[in-house]
C-alpha positions in Angstrom: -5.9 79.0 -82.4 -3.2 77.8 -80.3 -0.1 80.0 -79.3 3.2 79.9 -81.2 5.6 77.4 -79.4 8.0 79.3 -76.5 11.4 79.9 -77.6 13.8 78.0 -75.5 15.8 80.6 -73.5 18.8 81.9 -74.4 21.6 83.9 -71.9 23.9 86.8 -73.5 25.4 89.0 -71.4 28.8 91.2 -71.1 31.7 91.8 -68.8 32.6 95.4 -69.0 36.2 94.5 -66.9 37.1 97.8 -65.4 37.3 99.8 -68.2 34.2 102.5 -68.0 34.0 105.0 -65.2 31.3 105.0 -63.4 29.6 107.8 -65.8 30.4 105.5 -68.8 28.5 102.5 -66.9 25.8 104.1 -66.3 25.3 105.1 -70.0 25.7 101.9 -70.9 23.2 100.3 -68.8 20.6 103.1 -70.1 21.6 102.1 -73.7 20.7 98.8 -73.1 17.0 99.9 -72.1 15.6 100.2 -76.0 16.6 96.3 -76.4 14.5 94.7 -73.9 11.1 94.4 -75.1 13.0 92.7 -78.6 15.0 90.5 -76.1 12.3 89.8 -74.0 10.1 88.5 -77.2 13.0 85.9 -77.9 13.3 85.0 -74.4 16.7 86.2 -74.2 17.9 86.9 -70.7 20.4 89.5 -70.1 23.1 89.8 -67.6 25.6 93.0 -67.2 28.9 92.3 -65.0 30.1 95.9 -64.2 33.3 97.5 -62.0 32.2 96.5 -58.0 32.7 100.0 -57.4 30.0 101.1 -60.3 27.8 97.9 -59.1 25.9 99.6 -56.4 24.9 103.0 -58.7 23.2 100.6 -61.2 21.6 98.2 -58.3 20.0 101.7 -57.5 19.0 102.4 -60.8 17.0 99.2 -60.9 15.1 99.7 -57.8 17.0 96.6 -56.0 19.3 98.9 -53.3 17.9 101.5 -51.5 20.5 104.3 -51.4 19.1 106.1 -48.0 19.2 102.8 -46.4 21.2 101.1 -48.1 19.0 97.9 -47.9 17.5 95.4 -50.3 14.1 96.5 -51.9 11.8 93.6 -52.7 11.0 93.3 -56.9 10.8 90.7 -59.5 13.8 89.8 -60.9 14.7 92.7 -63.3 15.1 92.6 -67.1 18.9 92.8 -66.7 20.7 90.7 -64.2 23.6 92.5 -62.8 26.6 90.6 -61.7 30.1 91.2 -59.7 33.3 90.0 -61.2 34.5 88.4 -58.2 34.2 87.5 -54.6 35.6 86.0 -52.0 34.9 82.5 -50.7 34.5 83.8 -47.2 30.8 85.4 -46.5 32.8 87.4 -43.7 36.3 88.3 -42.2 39.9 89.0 -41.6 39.9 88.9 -45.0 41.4 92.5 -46.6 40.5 93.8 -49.7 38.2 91.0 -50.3 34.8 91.3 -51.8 32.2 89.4 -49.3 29.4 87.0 -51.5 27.2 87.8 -48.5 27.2 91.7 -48.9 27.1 91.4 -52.6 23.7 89.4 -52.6 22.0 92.3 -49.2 22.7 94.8 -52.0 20.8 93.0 -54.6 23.7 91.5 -56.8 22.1 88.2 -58.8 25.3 86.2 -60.7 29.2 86.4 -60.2 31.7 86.0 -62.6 34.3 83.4 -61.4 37.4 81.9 -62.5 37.9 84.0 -65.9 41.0 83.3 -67.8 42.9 86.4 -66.3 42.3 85.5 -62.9 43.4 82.0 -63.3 46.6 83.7 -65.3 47.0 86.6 -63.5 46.0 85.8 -60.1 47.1 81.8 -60.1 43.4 80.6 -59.8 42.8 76.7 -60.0 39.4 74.5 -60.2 39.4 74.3 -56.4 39.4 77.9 -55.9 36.8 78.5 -58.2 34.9 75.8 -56.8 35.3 77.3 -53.5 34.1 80.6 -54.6 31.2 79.3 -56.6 29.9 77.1 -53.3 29.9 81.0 -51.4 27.9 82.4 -54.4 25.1 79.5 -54.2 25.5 79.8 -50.8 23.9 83.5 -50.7 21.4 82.5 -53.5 23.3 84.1 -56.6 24.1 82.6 -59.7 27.5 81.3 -60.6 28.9 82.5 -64.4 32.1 80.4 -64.2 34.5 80.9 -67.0 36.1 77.6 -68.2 38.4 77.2 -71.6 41.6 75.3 -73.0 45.0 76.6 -72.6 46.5 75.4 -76.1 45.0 75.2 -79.4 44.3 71.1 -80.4 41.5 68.9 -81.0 38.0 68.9 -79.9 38.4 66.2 -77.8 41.4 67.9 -76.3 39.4 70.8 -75.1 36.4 69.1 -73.8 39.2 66.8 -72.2 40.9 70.2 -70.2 37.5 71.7 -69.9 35.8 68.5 -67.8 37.5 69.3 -64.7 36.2 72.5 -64.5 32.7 71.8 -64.7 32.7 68.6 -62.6 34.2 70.4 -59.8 31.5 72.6 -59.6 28.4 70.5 -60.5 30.2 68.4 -57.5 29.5 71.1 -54.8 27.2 70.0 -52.0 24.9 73.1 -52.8 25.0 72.9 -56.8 21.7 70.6 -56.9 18.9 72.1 -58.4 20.6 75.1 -58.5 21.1 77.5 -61.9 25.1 77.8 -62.9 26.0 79.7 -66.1 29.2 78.3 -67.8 30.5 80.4 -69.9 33.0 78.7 -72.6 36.1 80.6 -74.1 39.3 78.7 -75.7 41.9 80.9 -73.8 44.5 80.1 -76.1 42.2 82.8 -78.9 41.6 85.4 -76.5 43.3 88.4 -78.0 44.3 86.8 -81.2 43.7 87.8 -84.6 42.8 84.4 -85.7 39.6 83.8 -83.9 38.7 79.6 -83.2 36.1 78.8 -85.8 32.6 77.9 -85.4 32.7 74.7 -85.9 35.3 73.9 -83.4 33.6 76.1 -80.8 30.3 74.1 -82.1 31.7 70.8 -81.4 33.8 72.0 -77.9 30.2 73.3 -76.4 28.0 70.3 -77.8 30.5 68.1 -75.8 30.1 70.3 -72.9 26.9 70.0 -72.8 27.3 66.2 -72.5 29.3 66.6 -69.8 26.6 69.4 -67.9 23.8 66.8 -68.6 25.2 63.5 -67.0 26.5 65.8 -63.7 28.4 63.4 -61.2 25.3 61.7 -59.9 21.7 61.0 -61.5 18.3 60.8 -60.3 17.2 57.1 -61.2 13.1 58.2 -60.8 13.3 60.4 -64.2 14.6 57.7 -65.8 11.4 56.1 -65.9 9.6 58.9 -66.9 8.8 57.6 -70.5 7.7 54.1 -69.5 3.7 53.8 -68.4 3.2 53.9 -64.8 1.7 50.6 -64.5 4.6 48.8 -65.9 7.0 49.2 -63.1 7.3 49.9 -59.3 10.2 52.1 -58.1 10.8 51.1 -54.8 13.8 53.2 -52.7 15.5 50.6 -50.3 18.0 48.7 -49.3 17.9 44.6 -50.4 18.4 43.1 -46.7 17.5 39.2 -48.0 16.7 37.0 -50.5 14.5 33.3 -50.4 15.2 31.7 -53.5 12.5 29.1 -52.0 9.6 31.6 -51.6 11.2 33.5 -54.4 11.1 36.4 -52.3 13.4 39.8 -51.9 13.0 41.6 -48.1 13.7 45.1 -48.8 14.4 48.1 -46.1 13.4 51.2 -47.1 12.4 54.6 -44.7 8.9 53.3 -44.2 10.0 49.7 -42.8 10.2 46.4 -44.0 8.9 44.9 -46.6 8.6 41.6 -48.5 8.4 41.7 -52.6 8.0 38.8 -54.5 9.0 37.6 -57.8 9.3 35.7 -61.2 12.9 36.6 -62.1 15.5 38.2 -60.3 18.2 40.9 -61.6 21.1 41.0 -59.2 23.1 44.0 -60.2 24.2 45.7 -56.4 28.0 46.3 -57.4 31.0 46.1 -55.2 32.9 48.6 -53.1 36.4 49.8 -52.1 38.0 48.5 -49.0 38.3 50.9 -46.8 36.1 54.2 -46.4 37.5 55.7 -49.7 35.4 57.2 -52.3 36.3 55.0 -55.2 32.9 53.3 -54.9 29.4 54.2 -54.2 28.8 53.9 -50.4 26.2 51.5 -49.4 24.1 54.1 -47.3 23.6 55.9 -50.5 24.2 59.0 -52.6 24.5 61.9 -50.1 26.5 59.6 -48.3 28.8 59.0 -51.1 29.1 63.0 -51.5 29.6 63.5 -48.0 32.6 61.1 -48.2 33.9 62.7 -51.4 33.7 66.2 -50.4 35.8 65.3 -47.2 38.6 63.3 -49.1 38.6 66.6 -51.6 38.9 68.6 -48.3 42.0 66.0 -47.2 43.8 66.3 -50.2 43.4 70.1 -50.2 45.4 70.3 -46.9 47.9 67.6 -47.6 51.1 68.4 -48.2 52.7 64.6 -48.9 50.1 62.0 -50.1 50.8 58.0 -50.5 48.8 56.0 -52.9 48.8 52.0 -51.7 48.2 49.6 -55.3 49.6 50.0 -58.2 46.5 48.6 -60.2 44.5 50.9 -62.7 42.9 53.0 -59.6 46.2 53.5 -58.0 47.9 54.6 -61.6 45.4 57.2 -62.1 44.6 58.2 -58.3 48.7 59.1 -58.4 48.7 60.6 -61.6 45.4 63.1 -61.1 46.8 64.5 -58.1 50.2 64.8 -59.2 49.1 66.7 -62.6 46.6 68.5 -60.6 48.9 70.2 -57.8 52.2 70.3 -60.3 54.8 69.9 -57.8 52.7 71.2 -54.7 52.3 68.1 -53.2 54.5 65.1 -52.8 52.9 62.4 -54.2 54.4 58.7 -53.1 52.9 55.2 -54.7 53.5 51.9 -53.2 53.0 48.6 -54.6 53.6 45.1 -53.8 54.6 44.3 -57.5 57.7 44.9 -59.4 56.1 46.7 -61.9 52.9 49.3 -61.9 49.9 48.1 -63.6 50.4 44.4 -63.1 49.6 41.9 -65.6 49.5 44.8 -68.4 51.9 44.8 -71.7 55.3 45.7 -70.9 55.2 48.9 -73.6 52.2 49.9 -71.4 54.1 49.5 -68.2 56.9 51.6 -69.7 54.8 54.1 -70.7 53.0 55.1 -68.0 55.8 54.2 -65.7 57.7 57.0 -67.5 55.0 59.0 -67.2 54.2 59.0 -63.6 58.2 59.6 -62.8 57.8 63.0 -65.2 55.1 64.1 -62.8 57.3 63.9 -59.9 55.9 60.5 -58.4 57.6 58.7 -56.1 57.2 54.8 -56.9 58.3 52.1 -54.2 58.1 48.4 -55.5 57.7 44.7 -53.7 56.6 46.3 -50.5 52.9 46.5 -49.4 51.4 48.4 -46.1 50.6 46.3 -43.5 49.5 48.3 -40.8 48.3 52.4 -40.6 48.6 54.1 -37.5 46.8 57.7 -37.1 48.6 60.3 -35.2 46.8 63.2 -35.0 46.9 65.2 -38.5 49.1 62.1 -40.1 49.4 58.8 -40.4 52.1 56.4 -40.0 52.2 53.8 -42.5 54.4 50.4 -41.7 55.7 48.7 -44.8 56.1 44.6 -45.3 59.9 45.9 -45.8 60.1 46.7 -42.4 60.3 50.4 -43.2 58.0 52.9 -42.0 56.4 56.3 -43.5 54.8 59.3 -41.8 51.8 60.9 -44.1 49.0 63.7 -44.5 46.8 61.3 -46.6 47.3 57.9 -47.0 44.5 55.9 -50.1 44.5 52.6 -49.8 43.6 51.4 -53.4 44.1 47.4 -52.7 40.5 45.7 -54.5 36.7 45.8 -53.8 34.1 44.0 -52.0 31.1 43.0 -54.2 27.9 44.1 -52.2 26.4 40.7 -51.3 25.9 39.9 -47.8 22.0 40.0 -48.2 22.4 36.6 -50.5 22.3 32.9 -49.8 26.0 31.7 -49.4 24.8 28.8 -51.4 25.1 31.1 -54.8 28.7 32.7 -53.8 31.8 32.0 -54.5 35.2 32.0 -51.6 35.7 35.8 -52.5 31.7 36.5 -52.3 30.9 36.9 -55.6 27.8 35.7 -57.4 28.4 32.2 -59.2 26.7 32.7 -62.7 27.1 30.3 -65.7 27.3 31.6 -69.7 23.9 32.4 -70.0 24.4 34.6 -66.5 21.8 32.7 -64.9 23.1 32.3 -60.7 24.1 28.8 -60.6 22.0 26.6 -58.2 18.6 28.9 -58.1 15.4 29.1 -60.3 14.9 32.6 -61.9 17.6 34.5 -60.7 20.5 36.7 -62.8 23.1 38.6 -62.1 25.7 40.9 -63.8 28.4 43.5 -63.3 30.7 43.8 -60.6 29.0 40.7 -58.5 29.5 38.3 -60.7 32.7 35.6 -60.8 33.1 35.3 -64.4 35.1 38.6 -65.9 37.3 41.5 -64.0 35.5 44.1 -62.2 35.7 46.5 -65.2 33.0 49.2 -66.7 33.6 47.7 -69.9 32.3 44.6 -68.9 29.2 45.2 -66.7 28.0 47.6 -69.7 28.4 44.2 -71.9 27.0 41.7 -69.2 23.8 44.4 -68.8 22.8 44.2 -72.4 23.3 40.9 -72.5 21.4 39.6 -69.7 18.7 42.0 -71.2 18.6 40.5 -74.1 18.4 36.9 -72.5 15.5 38.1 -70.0 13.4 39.2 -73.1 14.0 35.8 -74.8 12.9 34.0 -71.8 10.3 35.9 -71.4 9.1 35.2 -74.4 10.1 31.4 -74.2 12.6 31.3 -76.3 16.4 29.9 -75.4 18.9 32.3 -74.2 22.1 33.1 -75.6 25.7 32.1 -73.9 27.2 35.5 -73.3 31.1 35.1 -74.7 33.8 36.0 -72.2 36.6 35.2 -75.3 37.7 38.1 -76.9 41.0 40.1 -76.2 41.5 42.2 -72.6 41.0 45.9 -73.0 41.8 48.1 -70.5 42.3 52.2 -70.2 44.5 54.1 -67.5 44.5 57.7 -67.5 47.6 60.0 -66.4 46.4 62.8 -65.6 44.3 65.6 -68.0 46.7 65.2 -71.1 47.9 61.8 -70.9 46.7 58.2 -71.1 47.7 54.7 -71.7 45.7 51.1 -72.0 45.7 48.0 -74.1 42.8 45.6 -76.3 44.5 42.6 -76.1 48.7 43.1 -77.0 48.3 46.3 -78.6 48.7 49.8 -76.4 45.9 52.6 -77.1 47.4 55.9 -77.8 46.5 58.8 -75.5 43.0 60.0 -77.8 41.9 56.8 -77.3 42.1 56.5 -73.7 40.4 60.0 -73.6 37.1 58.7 -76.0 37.6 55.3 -73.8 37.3 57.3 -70.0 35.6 60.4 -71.5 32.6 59.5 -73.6 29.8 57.7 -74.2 31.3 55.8 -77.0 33.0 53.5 -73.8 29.7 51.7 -73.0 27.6 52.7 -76.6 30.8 50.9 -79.1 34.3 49.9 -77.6 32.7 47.0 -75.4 30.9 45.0 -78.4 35.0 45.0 -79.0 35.9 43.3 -76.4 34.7 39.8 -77.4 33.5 40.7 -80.9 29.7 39.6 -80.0 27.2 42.1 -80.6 26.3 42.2 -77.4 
């Protein structure tokens, strides 16, 4: 007889603030004990965030700190975890009054509690802080419980919206991978209240949040494949160096060497990236590399005090607008473009819109001038305008186009500005058995929206040719769409002449719906 299936795990735990003296704690705690063996059955794990002071007389209680020594007493992890309410992002210090991360985990401490709703009230606490904080905890090998929640009562959408930021942040940290973080979700804006949020809109806020935990900022590709048979794919982790459409042959670089692949048809899908070493794009030495850059560019912007922003496309627009809603005021935020209006090319009641928008932020906006020259000086830079006129800055972002990632092809299949010549069927143009979509190709703006509807349709066509049937003309007719966001609570965009509200901007940048619906909308082909 086979054993009843394991219930997945749940977490419940309790912050008992600093109200109990260290007497009451400690009954507490030992009216918890009768509970265990039940909770245990249902797999339910449960934590305990006490006083700091009363922290160390129930650390002694479960065996973890010896009280003669005062030292760390090897155990399995007990049947309550017991957690601080705060620390400090500093392990150690000239630091007064702060509680070390480092001395809580020697005493046996196993989760902090971090950015609560009264800290970040009471005590001014932001996503960076919290971040900062929750990089020490992980750092000693505790568990971050990181409080995240909405401000003001709205819509679903608005609170997952508020409450991305929050999570990103910390699934971003360099030491996050693999690691176990508790978020713990509370709309601030019912804490207290006699009119509790209901279920279902608590329901429908976490089941987002969980969306947004699960995708993380980058993905593993080899899981991917994980439902597919072995033997019907190769996962090979390199770098394309080559291509012979004559031998019909790809030379690929990977750790071990060089090596030569061959094949029948060719999927050329290897993106673009920004000018200039900014993290817009992936970086072409790979994922850590792209987090490396990230993290220091989160690490500029944290010390800048003035920031400019060159390019006043979509990237610009929301570059400006993030940090300006992000640091309220804090910073001095400057954006430069060479056009007379922002977002170039874009409806005029769009243009208005999120022009208005960026100047109630506190954005400085200088038009018809482009930089043609940066200068570093020490900390700053010094920026020379095609107006002759010249700016000193903490941060300068160049956000002036992309570079599609094809040096390793034949010039023969590229066009001036090196991108892959395809035809309507996305076939390369010239060459036997080759396809290419996304940001390499010539034939559609280098937009999400669009590489979501070339990779589905080139799909589609592979499978017909491999099955040797005709392939369909992929339809670049349709109305524009684009989405610009403006900061957390704003948005702006357009499918062909008419502007998208805010909510559709956030279900547009936000959620799946962008590559799963909205696309086959672009050119009204199902595909």
């Amino acid at each position: 007889m086979s054993s009843p299936p394991q219930r997945p795990q749940r977490t419940l735990g309790i912050s008992l603030k600093i109200y109990f003296t260290p007497q009451e704690t400690l009954r507490y705690y030992q009216s918890l004990q009768p509970i265990l063996s039940l909770a245990q059955q249902h797999n339910i794990h449960i934590f305990l965030i006490p006083s700091v002071l009363t922290l160390p007389l129930l650390l002694q209680q479960t065996g973890a700190l010896n009280s003669t020594t005062w030292s760390l007493s090897k155990r399995d992890r007990a049947p309550i975890t017991l957690g601080a309410q705060d620390c400090s992002p500093y392990d150690s210090g000239a630091y007064t009054g702060a509680i070390s991360p480092r001395e809580l985990a020697l005493m046996g401490c196993e989760m902090v509690e971090l950015g609560h709703a009264e800290r970040r009230k009471l005590f001014r606490e932001t996503d960076e802080t919290v971040a900062r904080k929750a990089e020490a905890v992980l750092r000693n090998g505790m568990v971050p419980l990181v409080c995240i929640g909405e401000q003001i009562e709205g819509s679903v959408e608005s609170a997952i919206e508020e409450c991305t930021p929050q999570i990103t942040s910390i699934l971003a940290l360099p030491g996050a991978k693999g690691k176990e973080i508790v978020f713990a979700y509370e709309p601030v804006w019912a804490i207290g209240q006699p009119r509790p949020a209901s279920a279902e809109y608590v329901v429908g806020v976490t089941r987002g949040l969980r969306e947004v935990c699960g995708e993380g900022v980058f993905q593993e590709i080899a899981p991917g494949f994980a439902k597919y048979p072995s033997e019907s794919y190769e996962l090979i982790v390199g770098a394309a160096t080559g291509v012979d459409p004559t031998s019909k042959t790809v030379t690929i670089k990977t750790a071990s060497g060089t090596s030569e692949q061959k094949y029948t048809h060719l999927v050329i899908a290897t993106g673009s990236r920004s000018e200039g070493n900014v993290p817009w794009k992936s970086n072409l030495e790979g994922s850590e590399k792209t987090k490396a850059v990230l993290h220091e560019y989160q690490e500029k912007v944290r010390n800048a005090k003035n920031i400019v922003v060159a390019g006043a496309g979509p990237t610009g627009v929301e570059t400006a607008a993030e940090l300006a809603f992000e640091y309220k005021g804090k910073k001095e935020v400057t954006l430069v473009t060479a056009g007379k209006t922002i977002l170039p090319g874009l409806p005029p009641s769009v243009i208005k819109f999120a022009t208005n928008q960026l100047a109630s932020l506190g954005i400085k906006t200088i038009y018809s001038a482009r930089v043609e020259a940066e200068f570093p000086s020490g900390n700053a830079t010094e920026l020379a305008l095609s107006t002759g006129e010249k700016m000193t800055t903490d941060l300068y972002l160049p956000t002036i186009g992309v570079i599609p990632n094809t040096e390793f092809l034949p010039k023969s299949i590229l066009g001036g500005r090196g991108d892959v010549q395809v035809d309507s069927f996305l076939k390369v143009k010239g060459v036997e058995g080759v396809w290419a979509a996304g940001d390499v190709v010539d034939i559609q703006a280098k937009q999400m929206a669009f590489a979501a509807l070339q990779a589905k349709a080139l799909a589609k066509n592979l499978d017909l040719v491999l099955k040797n049937q005709p392939p369909v003309k992929y339809s670049t007719d349709g109305p524009p769409m684009i989405a610009v966001t403006l900061g957390r609570s704003k948005g702006t965009g357009r499918r062909g002449n008419m502007k998208f509200p805010s909510i559709v901007v956030y279900f547009v940048k936000g959620k799946t719906l962008f590559t799963e619906k909205l696309p086959k909308y672009i050119s009204g082909a199902e595909f």
